[in-house]
MMTF fields as JSON, N, C-alpha, C and O atoms, coordinates in Angstrom:
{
  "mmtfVersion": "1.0.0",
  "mmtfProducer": "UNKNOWN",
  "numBonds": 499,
  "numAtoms": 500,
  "numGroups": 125,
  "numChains": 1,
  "numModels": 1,
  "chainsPerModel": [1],
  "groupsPerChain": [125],
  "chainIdList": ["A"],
  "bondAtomList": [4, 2, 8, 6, 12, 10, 16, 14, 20, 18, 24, 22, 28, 26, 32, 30, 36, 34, 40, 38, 44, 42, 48, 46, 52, 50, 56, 54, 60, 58, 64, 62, 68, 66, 72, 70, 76, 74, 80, 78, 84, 82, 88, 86, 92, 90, 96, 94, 100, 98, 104, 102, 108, 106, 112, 110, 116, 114, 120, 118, 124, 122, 128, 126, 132, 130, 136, 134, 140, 138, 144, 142, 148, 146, 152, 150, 156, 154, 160, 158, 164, 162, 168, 166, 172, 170, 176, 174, 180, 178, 184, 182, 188, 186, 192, 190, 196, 194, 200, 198, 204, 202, 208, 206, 212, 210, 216, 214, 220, 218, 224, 222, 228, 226, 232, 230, 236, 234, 240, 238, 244, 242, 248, 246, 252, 250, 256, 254, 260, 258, 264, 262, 268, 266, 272, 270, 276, 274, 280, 278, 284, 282, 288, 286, 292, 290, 296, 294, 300, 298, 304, 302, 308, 306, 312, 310, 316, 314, 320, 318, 324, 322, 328, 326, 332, 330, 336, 334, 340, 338, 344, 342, 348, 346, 352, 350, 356, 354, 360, 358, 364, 362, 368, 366, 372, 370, 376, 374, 380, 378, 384, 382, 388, 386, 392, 390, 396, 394, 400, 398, 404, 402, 408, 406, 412, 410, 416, 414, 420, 418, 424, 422, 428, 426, 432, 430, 436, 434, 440, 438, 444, 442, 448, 446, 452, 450, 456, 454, 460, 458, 464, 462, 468, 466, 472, 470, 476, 474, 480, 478, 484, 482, 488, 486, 492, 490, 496, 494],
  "bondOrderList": [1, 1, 1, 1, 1, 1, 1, 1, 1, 1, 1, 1, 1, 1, 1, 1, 1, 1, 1, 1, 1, 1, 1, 1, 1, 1, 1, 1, 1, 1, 1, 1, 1, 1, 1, 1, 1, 1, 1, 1, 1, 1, 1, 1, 1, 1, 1, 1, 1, 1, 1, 1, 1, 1, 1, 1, 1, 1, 1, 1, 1, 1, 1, 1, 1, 1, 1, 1, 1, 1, 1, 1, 1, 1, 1, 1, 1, 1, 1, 1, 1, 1, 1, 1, 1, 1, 1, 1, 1, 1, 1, 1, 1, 1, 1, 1, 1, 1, 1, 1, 1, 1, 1, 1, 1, 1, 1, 1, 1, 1, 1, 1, 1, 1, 1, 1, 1, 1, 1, 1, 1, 1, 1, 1],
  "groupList": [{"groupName": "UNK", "atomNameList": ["N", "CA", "C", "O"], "elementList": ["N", "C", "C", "O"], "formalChargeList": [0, 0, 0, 0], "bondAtomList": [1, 0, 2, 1, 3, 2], "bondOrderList": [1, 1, 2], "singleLetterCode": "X", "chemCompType": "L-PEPTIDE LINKING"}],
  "groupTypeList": [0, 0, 0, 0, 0, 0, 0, 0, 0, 0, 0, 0, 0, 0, 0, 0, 0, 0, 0, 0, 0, 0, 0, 0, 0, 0, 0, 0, 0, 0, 0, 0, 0, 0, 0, 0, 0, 0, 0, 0, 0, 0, 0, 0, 0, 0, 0, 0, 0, 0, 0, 0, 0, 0, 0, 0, 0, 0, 0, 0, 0, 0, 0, 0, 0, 0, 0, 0, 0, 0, 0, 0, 0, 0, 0, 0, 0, 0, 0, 0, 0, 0, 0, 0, 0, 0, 0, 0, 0, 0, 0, 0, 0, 0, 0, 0, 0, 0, 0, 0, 0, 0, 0, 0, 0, 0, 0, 0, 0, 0, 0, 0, 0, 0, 0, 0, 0, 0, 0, 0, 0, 0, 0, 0, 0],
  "groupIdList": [1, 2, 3, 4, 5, 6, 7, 8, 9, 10, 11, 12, 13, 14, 15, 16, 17, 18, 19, 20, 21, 22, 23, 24, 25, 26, 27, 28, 29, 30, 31, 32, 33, 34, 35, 36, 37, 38, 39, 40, 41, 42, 43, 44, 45, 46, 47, 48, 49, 50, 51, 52, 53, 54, 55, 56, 57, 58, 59, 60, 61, 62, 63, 64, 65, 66, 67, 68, 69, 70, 71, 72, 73, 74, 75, 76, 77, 78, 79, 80, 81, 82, 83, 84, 85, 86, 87, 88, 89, 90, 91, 92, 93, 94, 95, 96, 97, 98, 99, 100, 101, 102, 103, 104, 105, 106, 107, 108, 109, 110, 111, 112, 113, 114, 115, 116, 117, 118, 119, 120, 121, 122, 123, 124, 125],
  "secStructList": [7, 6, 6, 2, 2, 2, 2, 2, 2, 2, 2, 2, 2, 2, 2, 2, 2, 2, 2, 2, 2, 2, 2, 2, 2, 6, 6, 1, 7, 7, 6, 6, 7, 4, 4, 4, 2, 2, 2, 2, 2, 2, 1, 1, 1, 1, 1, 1, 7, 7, 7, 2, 2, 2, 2, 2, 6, 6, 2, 2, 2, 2, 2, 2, 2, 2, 2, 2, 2, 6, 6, 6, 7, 7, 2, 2, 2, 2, 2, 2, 2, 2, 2, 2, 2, 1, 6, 6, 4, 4, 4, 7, 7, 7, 7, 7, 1, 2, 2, 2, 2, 2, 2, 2, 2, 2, 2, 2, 2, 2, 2, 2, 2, 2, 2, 2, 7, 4, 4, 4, 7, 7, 1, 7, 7],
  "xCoordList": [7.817, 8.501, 8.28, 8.119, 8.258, 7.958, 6.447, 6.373, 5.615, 4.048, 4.147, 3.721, 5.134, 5.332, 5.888, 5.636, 6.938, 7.556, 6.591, 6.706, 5.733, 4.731, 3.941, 3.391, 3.863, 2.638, 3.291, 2.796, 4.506, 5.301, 5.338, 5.236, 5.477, 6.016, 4.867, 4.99, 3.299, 2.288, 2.038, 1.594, 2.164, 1.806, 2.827, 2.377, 4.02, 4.987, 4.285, 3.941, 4.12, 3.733, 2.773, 2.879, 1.437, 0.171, 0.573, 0.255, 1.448, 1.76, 2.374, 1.954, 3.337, 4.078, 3.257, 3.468, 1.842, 1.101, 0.252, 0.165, -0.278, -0.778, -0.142, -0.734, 1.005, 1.917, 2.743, 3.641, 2.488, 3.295, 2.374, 2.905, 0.69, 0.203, 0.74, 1.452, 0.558, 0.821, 2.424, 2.461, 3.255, 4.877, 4.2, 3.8, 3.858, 3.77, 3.336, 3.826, 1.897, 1.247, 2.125, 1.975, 2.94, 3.445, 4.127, 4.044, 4.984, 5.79, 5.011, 5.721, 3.953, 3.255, 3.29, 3.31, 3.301, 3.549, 2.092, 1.002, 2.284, 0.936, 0.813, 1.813, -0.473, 0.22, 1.04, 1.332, 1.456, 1.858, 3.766, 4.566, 4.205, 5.312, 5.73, 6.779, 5.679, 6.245, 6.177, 5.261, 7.473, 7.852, 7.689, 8.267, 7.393, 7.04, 6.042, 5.908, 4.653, 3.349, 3.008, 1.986, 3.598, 3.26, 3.356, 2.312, 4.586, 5.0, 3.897, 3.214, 3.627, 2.569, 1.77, 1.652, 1.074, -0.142, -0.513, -1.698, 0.512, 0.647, 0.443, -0.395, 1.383, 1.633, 0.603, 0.873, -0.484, -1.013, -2.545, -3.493, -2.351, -4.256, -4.247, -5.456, -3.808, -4.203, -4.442, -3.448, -5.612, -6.363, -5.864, -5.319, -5.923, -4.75, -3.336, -2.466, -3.216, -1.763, -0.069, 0.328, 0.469, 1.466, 3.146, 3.691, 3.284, 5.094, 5.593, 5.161, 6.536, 7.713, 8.348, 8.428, 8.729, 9.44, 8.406, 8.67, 7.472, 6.515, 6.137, 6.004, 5.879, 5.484, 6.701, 6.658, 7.916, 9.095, 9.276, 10.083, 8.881, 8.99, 8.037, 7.959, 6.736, 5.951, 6.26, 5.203, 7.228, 7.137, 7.763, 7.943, 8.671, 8.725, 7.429, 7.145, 6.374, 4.898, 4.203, 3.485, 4.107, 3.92, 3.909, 2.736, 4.8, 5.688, 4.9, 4.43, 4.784, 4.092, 2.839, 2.498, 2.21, 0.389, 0.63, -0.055, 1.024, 1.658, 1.706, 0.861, 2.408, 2.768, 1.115, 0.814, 0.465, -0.573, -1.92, -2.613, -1.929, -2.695, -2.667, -3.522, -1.284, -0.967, -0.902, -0.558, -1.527, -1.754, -3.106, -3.556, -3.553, -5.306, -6.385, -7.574, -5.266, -5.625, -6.623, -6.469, -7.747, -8.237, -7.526, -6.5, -7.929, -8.04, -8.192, -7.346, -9.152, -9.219, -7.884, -7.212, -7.841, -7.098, -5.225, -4.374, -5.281, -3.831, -3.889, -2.823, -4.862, -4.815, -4.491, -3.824, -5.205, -5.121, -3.209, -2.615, -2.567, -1.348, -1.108, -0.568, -1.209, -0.747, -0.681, 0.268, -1.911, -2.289, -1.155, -0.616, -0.932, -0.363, 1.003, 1.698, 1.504, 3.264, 3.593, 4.788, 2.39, 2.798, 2.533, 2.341, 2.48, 2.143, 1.267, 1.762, 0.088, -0.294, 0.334, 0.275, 0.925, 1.612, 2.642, 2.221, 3.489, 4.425, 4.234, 5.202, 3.04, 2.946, 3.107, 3.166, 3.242, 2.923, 2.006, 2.427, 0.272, -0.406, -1.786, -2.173, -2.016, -3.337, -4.784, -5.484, -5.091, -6.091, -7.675, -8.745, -7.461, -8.4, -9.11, -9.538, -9.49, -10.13, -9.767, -9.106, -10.281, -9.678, -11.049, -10.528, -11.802, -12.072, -11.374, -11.235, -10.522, -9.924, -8.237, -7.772, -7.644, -7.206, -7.205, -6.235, -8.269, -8.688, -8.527, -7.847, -9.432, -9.881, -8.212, -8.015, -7.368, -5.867, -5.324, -4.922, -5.334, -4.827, -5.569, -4.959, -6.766, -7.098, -6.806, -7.001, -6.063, -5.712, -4.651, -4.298, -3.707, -2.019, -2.16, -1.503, -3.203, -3.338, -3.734, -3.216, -4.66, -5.303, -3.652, -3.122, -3.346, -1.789, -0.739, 0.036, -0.752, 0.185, 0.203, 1.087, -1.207, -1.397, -1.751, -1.893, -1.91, -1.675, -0.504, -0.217, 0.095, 2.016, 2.497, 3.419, 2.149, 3.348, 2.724, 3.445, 1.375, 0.405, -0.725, -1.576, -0.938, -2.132, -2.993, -4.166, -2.251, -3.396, -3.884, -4.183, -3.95, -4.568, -5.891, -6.632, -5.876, -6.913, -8.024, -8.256, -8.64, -10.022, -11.46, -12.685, -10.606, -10.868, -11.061, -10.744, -11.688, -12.274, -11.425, -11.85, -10.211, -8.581, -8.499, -7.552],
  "yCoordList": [45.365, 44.447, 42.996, 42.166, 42.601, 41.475, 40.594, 39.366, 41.275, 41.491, 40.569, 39.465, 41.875, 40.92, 39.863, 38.981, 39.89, 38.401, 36.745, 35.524, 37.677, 36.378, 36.223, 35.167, 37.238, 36.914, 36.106, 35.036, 36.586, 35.872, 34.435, 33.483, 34.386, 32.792, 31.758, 30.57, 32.8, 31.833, 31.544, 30.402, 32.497, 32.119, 30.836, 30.103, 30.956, 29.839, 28.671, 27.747, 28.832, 27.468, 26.797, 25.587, 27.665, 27.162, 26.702, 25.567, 27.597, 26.728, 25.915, 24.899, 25.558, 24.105, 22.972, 21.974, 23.52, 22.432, 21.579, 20.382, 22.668, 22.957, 21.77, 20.823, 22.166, 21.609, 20.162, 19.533, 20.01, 18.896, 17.462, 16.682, 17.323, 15.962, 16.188, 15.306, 17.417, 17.219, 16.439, 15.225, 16.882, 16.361, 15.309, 15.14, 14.199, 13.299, 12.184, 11.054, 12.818, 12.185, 12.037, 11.007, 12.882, 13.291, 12.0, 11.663, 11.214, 10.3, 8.891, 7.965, 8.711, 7.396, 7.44, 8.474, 5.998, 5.816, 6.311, 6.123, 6.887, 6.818, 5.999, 5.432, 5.879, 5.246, 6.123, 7.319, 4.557, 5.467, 5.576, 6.08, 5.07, 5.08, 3.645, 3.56, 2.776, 1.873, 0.621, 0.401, 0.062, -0.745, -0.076, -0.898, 0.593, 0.859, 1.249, 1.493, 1.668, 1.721, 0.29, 0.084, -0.882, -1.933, -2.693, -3.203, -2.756, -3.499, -3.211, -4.09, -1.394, -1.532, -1.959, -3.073, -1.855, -2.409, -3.711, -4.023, -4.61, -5.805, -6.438, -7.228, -5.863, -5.923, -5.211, -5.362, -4.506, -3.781, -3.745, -3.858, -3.474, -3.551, -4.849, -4.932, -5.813, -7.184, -7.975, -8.431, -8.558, -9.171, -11.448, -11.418, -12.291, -11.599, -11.341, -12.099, -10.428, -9.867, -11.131, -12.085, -10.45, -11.343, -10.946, -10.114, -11.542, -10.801, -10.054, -10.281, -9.151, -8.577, -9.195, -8.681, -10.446, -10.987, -11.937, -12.252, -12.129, -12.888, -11.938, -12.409, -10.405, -8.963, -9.322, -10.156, -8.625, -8.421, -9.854, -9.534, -11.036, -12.165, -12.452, -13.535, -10.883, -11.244, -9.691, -9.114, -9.045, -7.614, -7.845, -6.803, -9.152, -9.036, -9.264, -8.685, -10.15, -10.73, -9.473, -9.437, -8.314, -7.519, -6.554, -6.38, -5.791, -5.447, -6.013, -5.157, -7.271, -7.573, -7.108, -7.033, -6.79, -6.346, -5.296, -5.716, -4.301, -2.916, -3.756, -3.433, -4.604, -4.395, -5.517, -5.654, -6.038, -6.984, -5.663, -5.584, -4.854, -3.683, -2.485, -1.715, -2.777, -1.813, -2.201, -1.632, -3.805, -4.16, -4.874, -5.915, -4.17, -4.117, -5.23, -5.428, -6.023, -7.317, -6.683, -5.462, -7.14, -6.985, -7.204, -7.878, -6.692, -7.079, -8.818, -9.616, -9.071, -10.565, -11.403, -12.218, -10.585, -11.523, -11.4, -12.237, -10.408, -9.948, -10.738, -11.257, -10.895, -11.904, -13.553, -14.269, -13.881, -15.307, -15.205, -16.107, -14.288, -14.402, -14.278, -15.358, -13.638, -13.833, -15.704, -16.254, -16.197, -17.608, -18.473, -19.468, -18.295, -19.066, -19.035, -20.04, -17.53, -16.956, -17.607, -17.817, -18.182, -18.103, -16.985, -17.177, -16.049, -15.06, -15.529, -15.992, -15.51, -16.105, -17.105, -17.035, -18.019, -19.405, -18.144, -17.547, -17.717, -16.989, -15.842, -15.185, -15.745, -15.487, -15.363, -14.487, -17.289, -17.88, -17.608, -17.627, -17.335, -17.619, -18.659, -18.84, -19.019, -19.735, -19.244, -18.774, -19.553, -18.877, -19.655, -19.068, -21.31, -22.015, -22.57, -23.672, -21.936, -22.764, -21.8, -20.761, -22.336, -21.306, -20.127, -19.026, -20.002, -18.438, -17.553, -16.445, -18.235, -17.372, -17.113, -15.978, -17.877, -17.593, -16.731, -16.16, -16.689, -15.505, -14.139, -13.172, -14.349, -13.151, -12.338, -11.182, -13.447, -13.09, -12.321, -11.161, -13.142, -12.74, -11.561, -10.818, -10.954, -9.737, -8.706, -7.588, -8.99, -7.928, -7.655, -6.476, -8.823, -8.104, -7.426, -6.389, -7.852, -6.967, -5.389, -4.446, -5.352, -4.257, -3.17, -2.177, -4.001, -3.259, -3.169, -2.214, -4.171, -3.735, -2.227, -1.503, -2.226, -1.29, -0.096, 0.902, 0.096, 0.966, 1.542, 2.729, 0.637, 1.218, 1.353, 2.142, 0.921, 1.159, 1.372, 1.349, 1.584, 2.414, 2.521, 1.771, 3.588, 4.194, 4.229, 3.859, 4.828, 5.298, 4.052, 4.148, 2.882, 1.631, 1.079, 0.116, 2.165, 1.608, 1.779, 2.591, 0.972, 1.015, 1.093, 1.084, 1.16, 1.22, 2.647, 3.67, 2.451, 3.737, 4.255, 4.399, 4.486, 4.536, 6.14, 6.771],
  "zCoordList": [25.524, 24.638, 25.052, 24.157, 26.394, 26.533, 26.518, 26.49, 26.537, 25.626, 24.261, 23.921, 23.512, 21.893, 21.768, 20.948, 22.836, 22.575, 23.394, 23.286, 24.14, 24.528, 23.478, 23.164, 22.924, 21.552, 20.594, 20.239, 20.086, 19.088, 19.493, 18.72, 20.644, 21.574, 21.221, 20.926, 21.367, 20.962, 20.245, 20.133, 19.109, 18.0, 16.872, 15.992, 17.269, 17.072, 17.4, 16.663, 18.579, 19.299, 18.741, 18.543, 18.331, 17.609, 16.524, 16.17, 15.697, 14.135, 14.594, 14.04, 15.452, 15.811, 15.506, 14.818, 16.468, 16.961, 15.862, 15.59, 15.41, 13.931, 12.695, 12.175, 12.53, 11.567, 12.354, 11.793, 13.008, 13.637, 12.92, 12.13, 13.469, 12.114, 11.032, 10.552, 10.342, 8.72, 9.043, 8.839, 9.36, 9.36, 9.116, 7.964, 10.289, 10.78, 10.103, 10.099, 9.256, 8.103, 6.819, 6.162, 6.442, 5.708, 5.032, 3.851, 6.316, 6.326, 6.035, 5.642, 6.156, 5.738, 4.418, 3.751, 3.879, 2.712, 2.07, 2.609, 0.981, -0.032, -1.257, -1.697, -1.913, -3.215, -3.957, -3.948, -4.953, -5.926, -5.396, -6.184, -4.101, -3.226, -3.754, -3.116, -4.271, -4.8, -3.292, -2.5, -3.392, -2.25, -0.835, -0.124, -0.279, 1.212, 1.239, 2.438, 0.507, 0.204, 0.221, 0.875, -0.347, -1.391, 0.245, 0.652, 1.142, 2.502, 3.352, 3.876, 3.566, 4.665, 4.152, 4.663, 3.44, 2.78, 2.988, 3.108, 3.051, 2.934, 4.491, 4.925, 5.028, 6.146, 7.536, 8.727, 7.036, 7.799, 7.645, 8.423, 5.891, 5.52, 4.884, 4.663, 4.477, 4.0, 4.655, 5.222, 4.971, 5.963, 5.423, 4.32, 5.714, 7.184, 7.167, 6.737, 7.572, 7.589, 7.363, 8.033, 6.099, 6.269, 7.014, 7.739, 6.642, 7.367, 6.098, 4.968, 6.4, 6.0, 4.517, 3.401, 5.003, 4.298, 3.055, 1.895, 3.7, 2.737, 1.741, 0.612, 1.918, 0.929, 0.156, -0.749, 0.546, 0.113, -0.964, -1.837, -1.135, -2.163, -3.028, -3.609, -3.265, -3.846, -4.456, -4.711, -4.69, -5.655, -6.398, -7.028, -7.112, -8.63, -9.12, -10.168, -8.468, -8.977, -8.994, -9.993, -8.23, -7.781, -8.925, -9.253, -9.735, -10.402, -11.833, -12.582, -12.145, -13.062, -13.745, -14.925, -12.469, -12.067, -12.846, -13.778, -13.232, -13.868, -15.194, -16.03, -15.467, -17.059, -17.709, -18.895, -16.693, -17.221, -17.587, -18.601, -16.488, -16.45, -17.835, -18.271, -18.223, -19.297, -20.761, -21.798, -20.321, -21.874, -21.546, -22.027, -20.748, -21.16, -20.436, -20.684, -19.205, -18.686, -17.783, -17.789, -16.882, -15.681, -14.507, -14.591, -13.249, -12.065, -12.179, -11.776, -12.662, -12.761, -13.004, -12.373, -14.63, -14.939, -14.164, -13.863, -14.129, -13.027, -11.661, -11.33, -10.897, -10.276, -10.423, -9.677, -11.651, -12.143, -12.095, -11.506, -12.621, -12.993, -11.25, -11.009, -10.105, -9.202, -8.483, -7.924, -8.758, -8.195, -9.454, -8.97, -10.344, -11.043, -10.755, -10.604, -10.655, -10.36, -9.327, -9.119, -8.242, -6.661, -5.934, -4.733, -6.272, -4.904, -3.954, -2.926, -4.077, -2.898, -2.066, -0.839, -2.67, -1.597, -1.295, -0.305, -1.658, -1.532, -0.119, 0.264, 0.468, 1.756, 2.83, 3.693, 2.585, 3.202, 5.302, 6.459, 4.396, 5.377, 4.308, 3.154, 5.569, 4.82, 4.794, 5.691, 3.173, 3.201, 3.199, 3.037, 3.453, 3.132, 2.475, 2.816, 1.229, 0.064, -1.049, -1.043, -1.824, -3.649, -3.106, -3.278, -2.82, -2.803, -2.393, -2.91, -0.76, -0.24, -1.008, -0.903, -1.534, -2.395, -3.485, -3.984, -3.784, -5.348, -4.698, -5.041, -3.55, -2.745, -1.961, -1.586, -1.972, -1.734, -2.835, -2.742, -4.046, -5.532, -5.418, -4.649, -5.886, -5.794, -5.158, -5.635, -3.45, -2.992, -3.347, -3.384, -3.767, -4.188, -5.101, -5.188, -6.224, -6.982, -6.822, -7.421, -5.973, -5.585, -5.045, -5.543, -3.866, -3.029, -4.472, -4.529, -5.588, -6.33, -7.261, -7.718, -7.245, -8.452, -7.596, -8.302, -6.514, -5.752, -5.458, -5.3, -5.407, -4.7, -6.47, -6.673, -7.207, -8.282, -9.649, -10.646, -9.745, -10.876, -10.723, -11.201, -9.946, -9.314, -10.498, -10.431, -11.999, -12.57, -13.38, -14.57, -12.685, -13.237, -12.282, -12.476, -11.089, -9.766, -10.522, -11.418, -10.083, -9.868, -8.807, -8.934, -7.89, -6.177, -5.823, -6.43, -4.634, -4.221, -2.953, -1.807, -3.4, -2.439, -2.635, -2.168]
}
């Protein structure tokens, strides 16, 4: 009997081990997660990285990207509406000249429509 229960013991253990990334992964935001997809994103893959609080004052602008997308606007032009709303200043990091600017506007766009209408991407996410 104590044979089976070492076997049982291992085999627990392996699915533990097994299943313990998935948990783990599980918990990162994906798209499509709205505001805590939209923060790390911001905060983690947007080069260069802004704060917390600078994300968090750009998701009503954010939020917009969705309804510009759903009446047929571009990436482009959803950006233009970010540089105009403020999001970018709304960062506040600097980005150096109006390319880097655009190139800003495009990513909120990109992180917006990721966290809050995936099925508007156009990215290879």
């Amino acid at each position: 009997m104590a044979g089976r229960n070492s076997r049982v013991a291992v085999v627990l253990t392996a699915v533990a081990v097994v299943l313990a990334p998935n948990t783990h992964a599980d918990l990162s935001p994906q798209p499509g997660d709205g505001d805590p997809f939209f923060l790390s994103y911001m905060t983690s893959v947007f080069q260069p990285p802004t704060t917390e609080s600078g994300a968090r004052a750009i998701i009503p602008l954010a939020h917009q990207v969705c309804d510009a997308r759903a009446s047929g606007q571009s990436d482009l032009q959803a950006a233009h509406m970010e540089m105009t709303g403020g999001g970018v200043d709304k960062l506040g990091t600097a980005f150096g000249s109006v390319m880097g600017q655009e190139n800003a506007a495009l990513n909120i766009v990109e992180a917006a429509t990721l966290a809050y209408c995936p099925t508007y991407n156009n990215g290879n996410w």
